[in-house]
Structures are given as C-alpha cells and as structure tokens.
C-alpha positions in Angstrom: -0.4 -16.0 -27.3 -1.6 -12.2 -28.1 2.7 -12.3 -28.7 3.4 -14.9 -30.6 0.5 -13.9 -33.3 0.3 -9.9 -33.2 4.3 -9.2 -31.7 5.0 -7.5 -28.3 3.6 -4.4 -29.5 0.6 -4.7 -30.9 0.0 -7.3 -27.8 0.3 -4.6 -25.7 -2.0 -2.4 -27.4 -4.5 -4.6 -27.7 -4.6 -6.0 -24.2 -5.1 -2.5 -23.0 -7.9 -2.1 -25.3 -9.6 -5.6 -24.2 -9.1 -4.0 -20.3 -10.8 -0.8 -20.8 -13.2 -2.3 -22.5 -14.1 -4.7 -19.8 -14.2 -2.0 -17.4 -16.0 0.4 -19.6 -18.6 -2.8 -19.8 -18.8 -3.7 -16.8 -22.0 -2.6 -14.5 -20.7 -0.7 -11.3 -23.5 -0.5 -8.4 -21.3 2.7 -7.6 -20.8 6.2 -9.4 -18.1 8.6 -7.7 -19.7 12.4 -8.4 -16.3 15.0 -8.3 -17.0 17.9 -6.3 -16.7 21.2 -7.7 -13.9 23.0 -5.5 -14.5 27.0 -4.4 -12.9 29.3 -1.8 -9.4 27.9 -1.7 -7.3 30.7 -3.0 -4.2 29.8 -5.0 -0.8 28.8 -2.3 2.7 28.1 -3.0 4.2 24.8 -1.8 6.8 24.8 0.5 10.1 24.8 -0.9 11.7 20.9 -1.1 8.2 19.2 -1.6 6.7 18.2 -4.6 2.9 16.9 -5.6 3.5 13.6 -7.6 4.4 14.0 -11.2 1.1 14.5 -13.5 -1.7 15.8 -10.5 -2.6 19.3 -9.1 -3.7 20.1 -5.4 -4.9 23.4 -3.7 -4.1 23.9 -0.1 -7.0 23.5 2.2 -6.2 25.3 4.9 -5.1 28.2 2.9 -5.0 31.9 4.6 -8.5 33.2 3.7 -9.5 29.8 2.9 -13.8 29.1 2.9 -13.4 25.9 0.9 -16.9 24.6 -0.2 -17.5 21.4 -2.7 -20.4 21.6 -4.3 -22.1 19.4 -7.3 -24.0 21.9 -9.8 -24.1 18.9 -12.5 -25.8 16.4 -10.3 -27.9 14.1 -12.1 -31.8 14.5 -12.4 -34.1 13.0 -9.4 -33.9 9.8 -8.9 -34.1 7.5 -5.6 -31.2 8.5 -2.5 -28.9 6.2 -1.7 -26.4 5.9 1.4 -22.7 7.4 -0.1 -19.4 8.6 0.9 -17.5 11.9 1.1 -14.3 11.6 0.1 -10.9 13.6 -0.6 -7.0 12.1 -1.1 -4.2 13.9 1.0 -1.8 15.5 -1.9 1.8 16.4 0.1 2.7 14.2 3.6 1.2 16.0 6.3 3.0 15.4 10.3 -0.2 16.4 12.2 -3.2 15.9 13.5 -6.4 18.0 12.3 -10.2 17.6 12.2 -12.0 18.6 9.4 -15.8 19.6 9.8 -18.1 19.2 7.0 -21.3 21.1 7.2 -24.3 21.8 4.7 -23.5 25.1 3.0 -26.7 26.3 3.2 -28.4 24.9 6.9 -24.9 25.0 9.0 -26.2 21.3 10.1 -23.1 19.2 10.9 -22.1 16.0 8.4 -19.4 14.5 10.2 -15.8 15.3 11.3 -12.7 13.9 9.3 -10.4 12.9 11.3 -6.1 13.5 9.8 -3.6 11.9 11.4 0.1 11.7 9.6 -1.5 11.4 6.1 0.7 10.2 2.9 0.7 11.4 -0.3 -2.5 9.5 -2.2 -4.2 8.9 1.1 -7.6 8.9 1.0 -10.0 10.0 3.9 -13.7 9.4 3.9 -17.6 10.3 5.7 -20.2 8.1 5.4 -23.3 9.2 4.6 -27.2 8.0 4.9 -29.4 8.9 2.3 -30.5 11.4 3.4 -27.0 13.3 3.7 -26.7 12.4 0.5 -29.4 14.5 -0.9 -29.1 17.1 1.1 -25.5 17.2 0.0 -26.0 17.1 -3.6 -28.9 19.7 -2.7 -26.6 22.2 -0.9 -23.3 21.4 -1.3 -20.8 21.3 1.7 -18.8 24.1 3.7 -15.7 22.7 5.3 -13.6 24.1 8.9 -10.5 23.1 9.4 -9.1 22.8 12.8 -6.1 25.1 13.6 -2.1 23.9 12.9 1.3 24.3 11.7 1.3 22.6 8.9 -0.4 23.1 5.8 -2.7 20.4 4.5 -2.4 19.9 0.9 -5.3 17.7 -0.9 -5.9 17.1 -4.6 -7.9 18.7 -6.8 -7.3 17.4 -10.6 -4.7 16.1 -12.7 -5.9 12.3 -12.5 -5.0 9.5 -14.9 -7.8 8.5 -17.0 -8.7 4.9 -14.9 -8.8 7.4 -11.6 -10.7 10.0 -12.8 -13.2 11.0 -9.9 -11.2 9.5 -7.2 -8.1 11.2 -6.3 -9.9 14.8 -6.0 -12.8 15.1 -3.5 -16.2 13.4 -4.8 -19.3 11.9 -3.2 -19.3 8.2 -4.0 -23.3 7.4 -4.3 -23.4 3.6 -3.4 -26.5 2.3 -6.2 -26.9 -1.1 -5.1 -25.2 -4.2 -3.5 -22.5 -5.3 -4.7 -19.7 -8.5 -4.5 -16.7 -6.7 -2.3 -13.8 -8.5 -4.3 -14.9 -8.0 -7.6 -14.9 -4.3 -6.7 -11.6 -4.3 -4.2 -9.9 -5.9 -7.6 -11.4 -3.2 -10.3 -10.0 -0.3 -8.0 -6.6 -2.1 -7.1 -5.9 -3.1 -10.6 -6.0 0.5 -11.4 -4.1 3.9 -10.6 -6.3 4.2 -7.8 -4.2 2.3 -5.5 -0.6 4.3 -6.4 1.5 4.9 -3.5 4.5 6.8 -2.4 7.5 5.1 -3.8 9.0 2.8 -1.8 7.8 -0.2 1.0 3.8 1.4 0.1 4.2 1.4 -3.5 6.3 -1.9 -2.9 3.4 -3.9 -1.4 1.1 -2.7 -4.3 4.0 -3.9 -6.9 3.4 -7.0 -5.6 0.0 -7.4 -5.4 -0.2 -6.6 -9.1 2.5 -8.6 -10.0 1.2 -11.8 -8.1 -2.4 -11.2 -9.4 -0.7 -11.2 -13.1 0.9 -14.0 -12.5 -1.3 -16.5 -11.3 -3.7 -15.5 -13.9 -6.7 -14.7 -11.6 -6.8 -11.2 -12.9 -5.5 -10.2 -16.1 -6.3 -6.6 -15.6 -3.3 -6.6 -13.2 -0.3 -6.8 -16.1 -1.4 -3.3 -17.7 -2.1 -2.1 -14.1 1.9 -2.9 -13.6 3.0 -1.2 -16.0 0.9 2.0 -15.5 2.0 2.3 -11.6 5.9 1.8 -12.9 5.5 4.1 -15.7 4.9 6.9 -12.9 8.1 6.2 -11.9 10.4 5.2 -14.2 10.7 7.3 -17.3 12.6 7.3 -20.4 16.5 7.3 -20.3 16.6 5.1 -17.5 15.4 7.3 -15.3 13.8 6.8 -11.9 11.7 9.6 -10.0 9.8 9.8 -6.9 8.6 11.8 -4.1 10.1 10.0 -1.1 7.3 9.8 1.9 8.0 13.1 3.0 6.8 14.6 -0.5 10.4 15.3 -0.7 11.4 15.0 -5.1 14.0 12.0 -5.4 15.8 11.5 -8.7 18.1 8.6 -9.3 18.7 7.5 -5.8 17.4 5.9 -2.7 15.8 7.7 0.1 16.6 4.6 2.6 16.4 1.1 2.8 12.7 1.1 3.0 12.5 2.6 -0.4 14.1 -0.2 -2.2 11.3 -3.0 -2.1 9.8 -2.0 -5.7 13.3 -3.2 -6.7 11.9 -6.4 -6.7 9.6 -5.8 -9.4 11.3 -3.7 -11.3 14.2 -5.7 -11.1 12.3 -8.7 -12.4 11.1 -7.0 -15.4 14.0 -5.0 -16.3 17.0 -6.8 -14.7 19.0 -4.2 -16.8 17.8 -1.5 -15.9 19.9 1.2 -14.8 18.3 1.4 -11.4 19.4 -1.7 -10.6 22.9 -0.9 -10.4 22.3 2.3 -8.4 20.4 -0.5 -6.1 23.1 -2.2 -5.6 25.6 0.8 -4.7 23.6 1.9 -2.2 23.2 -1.7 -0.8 27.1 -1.2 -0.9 27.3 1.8 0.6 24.7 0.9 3.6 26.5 -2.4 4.2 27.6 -2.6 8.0 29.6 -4.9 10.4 28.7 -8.5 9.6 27.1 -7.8 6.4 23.2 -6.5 7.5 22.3 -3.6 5.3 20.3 -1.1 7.3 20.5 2.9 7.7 22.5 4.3 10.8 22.8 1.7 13.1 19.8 0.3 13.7 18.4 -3.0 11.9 14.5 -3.2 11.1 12.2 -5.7 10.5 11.4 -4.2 7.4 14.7 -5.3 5.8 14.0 -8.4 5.9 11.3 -7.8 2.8 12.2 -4.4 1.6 15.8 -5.0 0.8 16.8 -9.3 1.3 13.4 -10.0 -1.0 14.9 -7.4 -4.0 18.6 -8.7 -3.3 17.6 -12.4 -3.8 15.5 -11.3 -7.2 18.2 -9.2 -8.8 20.7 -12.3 -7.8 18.3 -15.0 -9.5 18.0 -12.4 -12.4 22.1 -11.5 -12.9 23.0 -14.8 -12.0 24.9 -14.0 -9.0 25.6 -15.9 -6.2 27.3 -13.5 -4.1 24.0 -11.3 -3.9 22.0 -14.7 -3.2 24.5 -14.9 0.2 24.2 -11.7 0.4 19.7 -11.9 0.6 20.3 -14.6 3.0 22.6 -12.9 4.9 19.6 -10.1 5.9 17.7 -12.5 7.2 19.8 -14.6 9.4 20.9 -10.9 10.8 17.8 -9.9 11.7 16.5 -13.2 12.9 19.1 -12.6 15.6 18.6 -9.4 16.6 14.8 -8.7 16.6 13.3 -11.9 18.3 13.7 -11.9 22.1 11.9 -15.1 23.0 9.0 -15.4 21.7 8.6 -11.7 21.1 9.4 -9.8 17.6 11.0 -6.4 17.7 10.4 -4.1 14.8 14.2 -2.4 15.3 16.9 -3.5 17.5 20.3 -1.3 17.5 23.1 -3.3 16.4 24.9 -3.3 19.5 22.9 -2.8 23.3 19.6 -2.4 24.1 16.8 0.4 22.7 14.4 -2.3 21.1 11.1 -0.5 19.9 7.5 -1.8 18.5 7.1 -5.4 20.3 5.2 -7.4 18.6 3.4 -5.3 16.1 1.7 -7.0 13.3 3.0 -5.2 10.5 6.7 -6.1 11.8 5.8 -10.0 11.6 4.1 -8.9 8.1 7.4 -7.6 6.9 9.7 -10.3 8.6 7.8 -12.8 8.2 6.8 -11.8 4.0 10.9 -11.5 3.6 11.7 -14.8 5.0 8.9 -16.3 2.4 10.0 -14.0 -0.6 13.5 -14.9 -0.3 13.3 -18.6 0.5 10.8 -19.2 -2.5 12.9 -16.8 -5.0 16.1 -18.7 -3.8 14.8 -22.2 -3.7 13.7 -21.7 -7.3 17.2 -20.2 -8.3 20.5 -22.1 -10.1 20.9 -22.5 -5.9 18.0 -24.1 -3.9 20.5 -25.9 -1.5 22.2 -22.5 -1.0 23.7 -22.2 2.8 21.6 -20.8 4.8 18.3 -21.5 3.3 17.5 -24.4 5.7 17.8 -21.4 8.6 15.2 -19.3 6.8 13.1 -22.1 6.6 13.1 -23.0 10.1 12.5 -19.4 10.9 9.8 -18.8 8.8 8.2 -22.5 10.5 9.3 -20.7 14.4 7.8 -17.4 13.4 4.8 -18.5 11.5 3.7 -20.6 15.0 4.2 -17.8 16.8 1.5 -15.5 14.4 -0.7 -18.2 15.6 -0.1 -18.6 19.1 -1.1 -14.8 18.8 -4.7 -15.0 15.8 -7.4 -13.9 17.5 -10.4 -16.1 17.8 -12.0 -13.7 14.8 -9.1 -15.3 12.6 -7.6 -11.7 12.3 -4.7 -10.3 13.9 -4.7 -7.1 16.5 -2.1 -4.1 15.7 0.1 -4.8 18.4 -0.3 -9.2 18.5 -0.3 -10.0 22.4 -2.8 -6.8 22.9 -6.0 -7.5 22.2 -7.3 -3.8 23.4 -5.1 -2.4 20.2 -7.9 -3.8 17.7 -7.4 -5.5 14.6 -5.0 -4.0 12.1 -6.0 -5.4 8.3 -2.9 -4.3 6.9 -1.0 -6.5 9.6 -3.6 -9.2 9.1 -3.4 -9.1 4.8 0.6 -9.2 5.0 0.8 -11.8 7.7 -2.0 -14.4 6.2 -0.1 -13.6 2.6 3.5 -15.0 4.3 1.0 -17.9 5.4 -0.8 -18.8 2.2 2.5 -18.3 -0.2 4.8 -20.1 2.2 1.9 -22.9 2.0 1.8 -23.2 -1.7 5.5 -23.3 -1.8 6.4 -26.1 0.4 8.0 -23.8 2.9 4.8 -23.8 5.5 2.6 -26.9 6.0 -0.8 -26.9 4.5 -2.5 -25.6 7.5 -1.5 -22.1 6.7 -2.8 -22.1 3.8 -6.0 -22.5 5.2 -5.5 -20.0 8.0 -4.8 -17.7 4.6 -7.9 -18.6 3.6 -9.7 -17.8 6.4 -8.3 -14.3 6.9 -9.0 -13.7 3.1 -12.6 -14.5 3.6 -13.0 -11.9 6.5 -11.0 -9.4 5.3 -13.7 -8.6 2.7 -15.9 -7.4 6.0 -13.5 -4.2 5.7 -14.1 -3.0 2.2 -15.9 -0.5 1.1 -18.8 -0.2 -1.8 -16.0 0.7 -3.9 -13.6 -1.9 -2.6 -11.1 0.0 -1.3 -9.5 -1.5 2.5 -10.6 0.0 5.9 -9.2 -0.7 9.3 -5.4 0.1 8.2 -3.5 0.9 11.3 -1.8 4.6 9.8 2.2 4.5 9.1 3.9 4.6 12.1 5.1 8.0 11.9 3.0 9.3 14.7 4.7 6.7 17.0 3.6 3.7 18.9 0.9 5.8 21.1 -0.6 6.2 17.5 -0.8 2.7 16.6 -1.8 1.6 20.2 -4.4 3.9 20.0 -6.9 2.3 17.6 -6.9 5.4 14.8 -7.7 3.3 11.8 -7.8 5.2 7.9 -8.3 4.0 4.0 -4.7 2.4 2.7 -4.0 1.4 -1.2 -0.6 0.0 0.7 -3.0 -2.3 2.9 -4.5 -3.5 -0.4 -1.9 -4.6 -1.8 -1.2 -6.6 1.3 -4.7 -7.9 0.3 -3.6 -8.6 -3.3 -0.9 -11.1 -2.2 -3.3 -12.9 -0.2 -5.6 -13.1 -2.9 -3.4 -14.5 -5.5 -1.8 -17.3 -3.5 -4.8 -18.4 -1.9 -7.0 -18.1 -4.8 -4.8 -19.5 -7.5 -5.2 -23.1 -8.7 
C-alpha cells in the first residue's frame, strides 16, 4: 500500500521510521548498561582474520592485560533487580577457556564464563541475583582469564544503532516480567541476531524473511534488509568473514556458506552473486550430480545448497537447476540414512559415517527436503520428477523425528540419547520442517501441532531479553563436544525459532 501511494522510496523511508518508532515506544522491562572497558592494552590481529565490517574489539587476553568493566554512569538509587553479565566473542576462537569475574574492589567471585569454540557475534552470559547486581554497579568487575594459545578477541564498540549496548560487554538489569516472545522478536528482528555469513546467517535470513512474509511481524522486512546490507554492498559486491574470521570477497568459502543464497536470491535474482553461486555449484559438482566439498556429502546440503538451487531455478526460470535441487536430495537421502538412523556425512564411496543421529542433522535434512518441495511444488513445475521421492522422504523422516521426541515435546542433541540433553537449536529447526511441511500439504496436520507444541516450550529457554539458551555450540569441537551437554546463547538458534514462529503462528 505504503508503494502504490508514496513510491518504493519513500515506502521505505517511512516504514523505517514507523519501526523505530515502535521500538522507541515501546516499554522494555529490560535496560542493557555498557560497561566501561579498562586495562586491555591495544593488540594487533592476526594476520588473515578480520572483525566484521563496521565494529571494533580489544583482545582480552592481551599480554599485560588487567581488563576490568566498570559502570561510572550508573543510574541514581533505585530498587536491585536480578541481571546478566554479558560480552559477544569478536574473531572465531578454537579453544576452550574460563573466564573469572570477580568484584574489583572485594576479590569475591561472580561466576566463571565458560568458552568453548566461540563464533564471531557470540554472545556469552552470568546471571546475576540482585544483589550482584549492586554490588557490580557498586564496584565494577575484574576479570582472569585462564591460560591458552589462542587469543580471545571480544567487542568493544562499533555497534549499529538498533544494537547499541549489546554486542560490547554490558550488564542487562532485568526491571520486571515480561512476555518472552514479544521480547525474543524485538531482539531477532534486529542486528542483534547477525551472524557469520553462511548456514548461521542463513537460518536468521529465514527467520526474517518468513516473519515478513506471513505478516506476523512487520519489523522483520527492514530487519532483512539491514542484515543483507552488511553483506552485500554497492557494485554487486558480496563480503564476509567466513567462520573462521577469515575476509571473503566475491566467493564461497564452502557449500555451507551458500544457504543466504536463498534469500538473496529471492530478492535480487540478478544479482551478481547469483551467478558466482552457480559456478561454484559447477565447479563442486561430483560423480552423479551431488554438490558437496571433497568427497564427502553432508546433511547440510540438503538445505544449505538444494533449498537456494530450487529458489534461483523458480526465480530464472530454469528447469535444469529445478533437477538439479532435486537431485541433492535424492543423493543424500541415499547415502546418509542407514535404517532408521540419519548420518550427518557419509563419504561418497565406503564407510567413515560420522554424527548419528544428531538433531541438527535431521534439522538440516529434514528443513531442505521441506524448502525445496514447497519452492518446487509452487514453481512452473509441481509435477517435476522426483518430487513425489522428496515427499515420501520428508513423510519417512519426519516419523522418524517422532519415534525419537522426548516425552517433554523437545528433542535431545544426539535423538536416540537421552543423556545428551535437549538441544533447542535442533528442536526450533526440526519442529520448523514439521509446522511448514504441515501448512504446505507436504506433512499431515499432526505436525503441525507437534510444531506447536515445541514452539510453546521453546519459550522456557529465553532470556529477559529474548535471546535463545540451550544451543548445542557448532560442531567444531567434535562430537565429544556436542555429547557432552555444553550448551551457549545462539542468534543462529533463533532463527531456527523464527521459522517455527511464522508457520505455526500465521493464519
């Protein structure tokens, strides 16, 4: 409407005024305090890595580093309340460290952070009674970093105006009760939930982009265009840090990089990263037409690369990429089940299957089945070849997910093993397969309600300030890691959330 009377531009400008004027307006029973930053002394990155484009950090763990927070602007007396201590990893960090916070002044111990394999934008969090709180604000905080190898990077400024307070380290001071979703939505339609390019910032892509769509949360469509204009700049350009921190400019860093080709692809089908897409697509094409790196297919294919490929096929009108989207699936589907079990990866020849039934695997398979059957099925081609396979295989795979729910209505981080605990990014992406697959006529209307059900409990896990909790960490540490039951803060896991939310919530 705002279009068709004002133009595209002035639309534009005046839905982002109407959004920040509804957050401005609206009444947050949270305030995040930033943390004034001392005794880190300047450090040089490493060469080859690279802080995303537009923030600052300071290394924590700096030679000769005594890094204190402390809040000399805190606001007059007033009653405690129960907060958080916060700070956002700034460059990928391989290791494992513990991070002590202690009152500056008294020594007395707050609580330990605990860093496993952080990612760029990752935040880590204490809780605090009231009491911490004040003495916090009162003294500030003196922080002892565990011994390592590798230097741990945080942020300390540099934030986009709807993140200001978040990314660097602040106390968030929790006012009164609050509704979770209304608050998970405020922060996820936001720059608060960016994520390294690729299958993170993928999942948040979507979240936004099915939020806009279904109309539940028009906050989303400028929140879109904010997370894509950190990545794609003018000229056709498209740069990244890849999840290493590593700087990425015009290219692909894997086939797990590609899934925000969906989006973009679906906004700007002309693009020039589409065609570089495409080439590397090409040039990654093996032995029977599965796309993968090296050798070695993955589960994450099935959403991070068929899901794009059946989008830019709807969106150039091309056939041969429809077959082509198909064609990952119908690969994979017969390499990574092995009766009723689903592998993450299986080598394309012999044995060496890893991750057995871990949940976000079925998340991934089971969200590119769904993606590419609805995008297909809506296409010049819904009686394409191959699509009544994907169907059937999204039906076979989806009963398995349930054979496997716990009786909480969740799902554990590795599905048959209860002792792994539940994993809410497994559980968001799984019950969003479910409840879009429902609505679409792929699924019967059972899962939908199963969606429903997870959605409901899923809001157990968020914080004050409704960001997700109970994220099993990216596998980079391994499957000890993930067995293990180390559980962190994930914007990526949100956006799992997001897709759940708009399918089952939409009318």
């Amino acid at each position: 409407w705002l279009q068709g009377v004002l133009g595209a531009g002035a639309a534009t400008w005046l839905g982002g005024c109407l959004h920040r004027s509804s957050q401005s307006s609206r009444t947050k029973p949270w305030v995040r305090m930033p943390a004034q930053m001392s005794g880190v002394p300047a450090a040089e990155l490493a060469s080859g890595l690279q802080v995303p484009r537009g923030f600052t950090a300071s290394r924590l763990d700096a030679p000769g580093a005594e890094p204190r927070w402390s809040w000399p602007d805190r606001p007059g007396p007033a009653a405690a309340r129960a907060g958080r201590l916060r700070f956002c990893v700034a460059v990928d960090f391989r290791e494992e460290r513990r991070i002590e916070a202690r009152l500056a002044r008294s020594n007395r111990l707050l609580g330990t952070f605990d860093v496993r394999y952080a990612y760029a934008f990752q935040p880590f969090e204490l809780a605090l009674d009231a009491a911490q709180v004040e003495a916090v604000l009162a003294e500030g905080v003196r922080l002892q970093v565990s011994p390592g190898s590798l230097p741990l990077w945080i942020f300390n400024g540099g934030e986009p105006p709807e993140a200001a307070g978040f990314f660097a380290p602040h106390l968030l001071q929790v006012e009164s009760a609050a509704d979770p979703r209304t608050e998970f939505l405020a922060q996820f339609a936001s720059r608060v939930s960016l994520q390294p390019f690729g299958w993170m910032e993928g999942c948040v892509l979507d979240g936004l982009q099915d939020l806009a769509r279904s109309g539940l949360y028009p906050q989303a469509e400028s929140a879109l265009e904010a997370h894509l204009g950190q990545f794609l700049l003018p000229g056709g350009r498209l740069e990244y840090q890849d999840l290493r921190s590593r700087p990425v400019a015009d290219r692909f860093s894997g086939i797990e990089s590609t899934l925000p080709m969906a989006v973009i692809a679906a906004r700007r089908p002309e693009h020039p990263a589409v065609d570089r897409v495409l080439a590397f697509w090409t040039e990654h094409t093996r032995d029977g037409g599965i796309i993968c790196d090296g050798t070695t297919a993955t589960a994450e294919g099935s959403y991070t690369i068929g899901y794009p490929l059946a989008v830019i096929a709807v969106q150039r009108q091309r056939v041969d990429l429809a077959r082509a989207a198909v064609r990952q699936i119908l690969a994979r589907r017969d390499l990574l089940p092995v009766g009723r079990d689903l592998y993450l990866r299986a080598p394309l020849t012999g044995d060496g299957r890893t991750f057995r039934n871990w949940a976000r695997a079925y998340a991934w398979y089971q969200l590119g089945l769904t993606r590419v059957w609805c995008t297909l099925r809506a296409s010049p081609w819904p009686d394409l070849p191959g699509l009544d396979e994907v169907q059937a295989e999204a039906a076979r795979i989806a009963g398995e997910a349930v054979r496997l729910r716990q009786p909480n209505g969740l799902w554990t981080c590795f599905l048959d093993r209860p002792d792994t605990g539940i994993d809410t990014s497994g559980s968001a992406g799984i019950a969003a397969a479910f409840a879009l697959g429902a609505r679409e006529g792929l699924l019967d209307g059972r899962y939908l309600e199963l969606a429903r059900e997870a959605d409901r409990l899923l809001d157990g896990y968020l914080t004050p300030d409704g960001l997700l909790t109970g994220v099993a960490q990216h596998n980079a540490g391994g499957e000890a890691l993930q067995a293990g039951g180390y559980r962190v803060i994930s914007q990526m896991g949100m956006g799992l959330l997001a897709q759940v939310h708009a399918h089952v919530r939409r009318t």
